[in-house]
N, C-alpha and C positions, 0 to 999 in steps of 0.2 A: 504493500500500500504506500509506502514511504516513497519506495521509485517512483511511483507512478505521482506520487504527489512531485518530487523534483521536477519531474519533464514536464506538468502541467504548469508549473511554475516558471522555467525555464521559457516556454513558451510565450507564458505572459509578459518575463521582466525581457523578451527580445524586441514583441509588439510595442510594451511600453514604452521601452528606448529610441528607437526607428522612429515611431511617433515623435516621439517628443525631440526630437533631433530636424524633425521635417517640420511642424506646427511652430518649432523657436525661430526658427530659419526664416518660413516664407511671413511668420508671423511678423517680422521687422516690416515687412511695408506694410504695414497697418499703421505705421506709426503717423502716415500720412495724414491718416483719417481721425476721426474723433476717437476721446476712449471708450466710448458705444461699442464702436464697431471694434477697438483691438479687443476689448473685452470678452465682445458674442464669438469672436476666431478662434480664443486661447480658450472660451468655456468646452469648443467642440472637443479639446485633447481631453481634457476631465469626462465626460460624456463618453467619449471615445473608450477609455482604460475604465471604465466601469463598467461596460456592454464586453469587452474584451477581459477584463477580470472572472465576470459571470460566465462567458463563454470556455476559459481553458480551465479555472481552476474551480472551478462552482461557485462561486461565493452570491449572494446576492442581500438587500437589505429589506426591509419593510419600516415605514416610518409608523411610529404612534404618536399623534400631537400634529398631524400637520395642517389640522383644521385652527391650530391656536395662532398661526402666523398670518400678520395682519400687511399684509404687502401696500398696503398705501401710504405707510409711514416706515421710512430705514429704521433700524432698530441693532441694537447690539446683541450679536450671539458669544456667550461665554460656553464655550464646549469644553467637554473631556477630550483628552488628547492622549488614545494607547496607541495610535497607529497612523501610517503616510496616508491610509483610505480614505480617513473623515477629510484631508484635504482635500483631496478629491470630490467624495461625496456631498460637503457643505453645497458646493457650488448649484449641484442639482437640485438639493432642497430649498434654498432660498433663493430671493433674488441678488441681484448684480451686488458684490461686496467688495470689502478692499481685505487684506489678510496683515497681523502689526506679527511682522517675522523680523529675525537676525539680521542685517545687512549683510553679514558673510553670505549669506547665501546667494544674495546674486552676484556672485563672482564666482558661480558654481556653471562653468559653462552650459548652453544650451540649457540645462534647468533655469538658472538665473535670470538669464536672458528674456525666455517664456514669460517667469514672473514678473522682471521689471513692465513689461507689456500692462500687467493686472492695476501697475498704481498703487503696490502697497506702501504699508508703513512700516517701514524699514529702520529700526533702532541697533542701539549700542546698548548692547545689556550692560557694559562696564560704565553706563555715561551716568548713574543712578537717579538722582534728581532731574538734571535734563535730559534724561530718556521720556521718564513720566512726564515731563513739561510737552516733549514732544509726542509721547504717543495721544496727550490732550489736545491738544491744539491740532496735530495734522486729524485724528480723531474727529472730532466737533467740524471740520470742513469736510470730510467725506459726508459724513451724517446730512450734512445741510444740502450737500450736492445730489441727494438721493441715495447714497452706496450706504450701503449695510455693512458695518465690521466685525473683521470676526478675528476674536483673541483666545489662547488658549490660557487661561489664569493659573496653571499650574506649571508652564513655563516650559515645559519638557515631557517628553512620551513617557506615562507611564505604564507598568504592569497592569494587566485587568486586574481588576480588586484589589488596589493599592492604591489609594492616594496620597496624589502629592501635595506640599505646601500650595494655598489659594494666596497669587502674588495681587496686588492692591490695584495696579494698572485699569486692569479690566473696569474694575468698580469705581474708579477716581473719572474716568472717563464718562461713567452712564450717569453719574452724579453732579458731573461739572454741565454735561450737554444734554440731561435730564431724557435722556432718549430709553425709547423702552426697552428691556431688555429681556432675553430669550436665554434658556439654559436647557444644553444638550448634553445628552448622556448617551452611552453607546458603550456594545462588546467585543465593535474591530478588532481588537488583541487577541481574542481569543482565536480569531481563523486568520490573521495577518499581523504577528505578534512585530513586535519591537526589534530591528534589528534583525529580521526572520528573511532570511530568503524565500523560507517554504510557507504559504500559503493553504490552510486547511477550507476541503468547502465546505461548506451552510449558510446560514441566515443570520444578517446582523441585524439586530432589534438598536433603531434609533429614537429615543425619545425627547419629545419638545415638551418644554415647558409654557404654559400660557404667559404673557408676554409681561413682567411685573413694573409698577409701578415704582419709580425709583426716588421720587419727587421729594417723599417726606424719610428718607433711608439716610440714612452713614455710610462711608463707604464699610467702616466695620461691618455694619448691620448686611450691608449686601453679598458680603464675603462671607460672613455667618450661612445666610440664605443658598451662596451657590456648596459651599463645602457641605451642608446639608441634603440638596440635591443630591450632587454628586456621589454620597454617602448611602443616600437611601436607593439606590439606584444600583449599587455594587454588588449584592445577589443575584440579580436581572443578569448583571453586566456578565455575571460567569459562569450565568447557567448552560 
């Protein structure tokens, strides 16, 4: 079962690569265009590697909640972060977003490349105070522009049914720019673990949270709120 799991996966990370090697490439003349259209080019790779995931390695998702997402207003998604899918998958479940990632990362050829395309928010984790200044303020003009943000408040992939520290960013942002905020949870890890080349199939159970009020919160209080979440959701996440 094991081999068969490698070549199915072997399969995937070759599609994936090609892909993403051709969508970074032809994706640069879009730069001509608005970020509408680089946007809807780069969403087709994400779209792409999850019809292509489901097809070599079995994987596929179901959402619960996705009646709670109110698309006429951007809004902030605080997710769980076990795995490279939910990047991917975010994209398909909501609308157009910006992603508050590493800056290393776009200097991560043809990966990098594709992203800079998306308009993230590109920080210095070492820059402490003026990272948070910045993930505020570039933050608060995505939101006003229409894009949806999406941070992972735990900062780093964790294990299913592990969590990690809930970093303040996330929550300094939905408080400053009073914008409503969404909290996802997910079992990615279990069938596309951390660092895993191998890829197990089934079904990843995504859950949305109804879109909270942040108006009258702390950011303590909001961080309370998501590491609760997060927390009651870790059973789900490993079953």
């Amino acid at each position: 079962m094991k081999v068969i799991w490698f070549f199915r996966s072997l399969l995937f990370a070759i599609g994936q690569g090609v892909s993403l090697i051709l969508f970074s490439l032809v994706g640069q003349v879009t730069r001509l265009f608005s970020f509408k259209t680089r946007y809807h080019f780069m969403h087709y790779w994400a779209r792409f590697c999850l019809l292509w995931l489901r097809w070599t390695c079995g994987i596929r998702y179901q959402v619960h909640g996705n009646e709670h997402i109110q698309k006429d207003q951007a809004g902030i998604i605080l997710a769980r972060h076990e795995s490279a899918w939910e990047t991917l998958a975010l994209q398909e479940i909501f609308p157009r977003q910006a992603y508050v990632l590493k800056k290393e990362l776009l200097k991560i050829p043809f990966f990098g490349w594709g992203m800079a395309l998306l308009n993230p928010i590109a920080i210095d984790r070492n820059a402490g105070r003026k990272a948070l200044m910045q993930l505020v303020s570039e933050g608060k003009a995505r939101l006003e522009s229409g894009e949806w943000v999406v941070i992972f408040p735990e900062g780093t992939r964790m294990p299913t049914n592990q969590l990690g520290k809930i970093h303040a960013g996330g929550a300094l942002l939905a408080t400053k720019a009073n914008a409503p905020v969404y909290l996802v949870s997910h079992n990615a890890g279990t069938f596309w673990a951390k660092n895993s080349f191998i890829k197990r199939p089934g079904t990843i159970d995504v859950y949305i949270s109804p879109p909270l009020d942040v108006s009258e919160l702390s950011t303590a209080e909001l961080n309370q709120k998501v590491e609760a979440w997060f927390a009651s959701h870790m059973d789900v996440s490993g079953k």
